[in-house]
N, C-alpha and C positions, 0 to 999 in steps of 0.2 A: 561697548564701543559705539554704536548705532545712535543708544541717546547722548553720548560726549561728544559726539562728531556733528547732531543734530543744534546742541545747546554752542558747542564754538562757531559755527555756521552763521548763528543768529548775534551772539554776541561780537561779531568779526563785521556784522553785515554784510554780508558776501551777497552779492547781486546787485549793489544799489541799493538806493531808498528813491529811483525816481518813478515806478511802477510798481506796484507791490505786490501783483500777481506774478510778472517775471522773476525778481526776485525771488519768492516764494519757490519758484519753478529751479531756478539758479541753487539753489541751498539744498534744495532736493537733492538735485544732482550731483553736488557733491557731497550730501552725506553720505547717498551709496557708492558712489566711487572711491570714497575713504574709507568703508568700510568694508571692501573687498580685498582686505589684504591677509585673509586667513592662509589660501593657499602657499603663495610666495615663501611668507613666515614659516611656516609649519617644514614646507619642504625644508627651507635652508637650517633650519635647526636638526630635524633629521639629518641633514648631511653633514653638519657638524659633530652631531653625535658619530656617524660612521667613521668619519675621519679622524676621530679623536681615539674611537674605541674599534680597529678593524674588524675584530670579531664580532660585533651589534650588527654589520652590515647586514648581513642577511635579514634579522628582525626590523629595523629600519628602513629595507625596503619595501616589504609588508607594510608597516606602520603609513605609507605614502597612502594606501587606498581609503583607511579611513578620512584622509586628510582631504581624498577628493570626492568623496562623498559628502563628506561637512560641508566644503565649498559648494557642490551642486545645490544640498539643503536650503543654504545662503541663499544660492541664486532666487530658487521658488519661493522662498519664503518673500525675498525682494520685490519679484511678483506679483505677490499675494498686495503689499503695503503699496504699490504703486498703481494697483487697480484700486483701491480704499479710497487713494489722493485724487484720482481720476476721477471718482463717483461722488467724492465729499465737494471738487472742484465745478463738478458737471450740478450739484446742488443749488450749489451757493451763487452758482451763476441764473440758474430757475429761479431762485428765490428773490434776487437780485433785479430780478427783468421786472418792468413794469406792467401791471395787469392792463390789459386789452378788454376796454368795456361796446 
């Protein structure tokens, strides 16, 4: 979901094309906010399954903690890729700069 959300971002150009580092920033931001929708989803499928099958209820409501552990996952993991973008951004800006003789 992460790289579909990343590739229609770019193909949609979401941010403009008048700065290309905000931009870039722009499409970021919503590739992770589009791709934080495991929770939500998950819950309400569990809750259809309970309300379709009473008797699941009980397993269903267990089944909610792995769902919010996978989201926590998510989050760190999210983390991890927006500290990368931060370091690859904080790069490319050094390398960018003009050398001081």
């Amino acid at each position: 979901m992460f790289q579909l959300n990343s590739i229609a971002s770019q193909v949609l150009r979401l941010g403009g094309t008048s700065d290309a580092v905000e931009a870039a920033r722009i499409r970021r931001a919503v590739v992770l906010v589009t791709s934080q929708k495991t929770l939500p989803v998950s819950v309400a499928v569990l809750g259809a399954i309970s309300t379709a099958n009473p008797s699941a209820a009980a397993t269903c409501a267990l089944c909610v903690l792995p769902c919010v552990l996978w989201h926590l996952l998510q989050i760190v993991i999210d983390s991890v890729i927006v500290s990368r973008w931060v370091s690859e951004d904080k790069a490319r800006q050094v390398s960018a700069a003009p050398a001081s003789s």
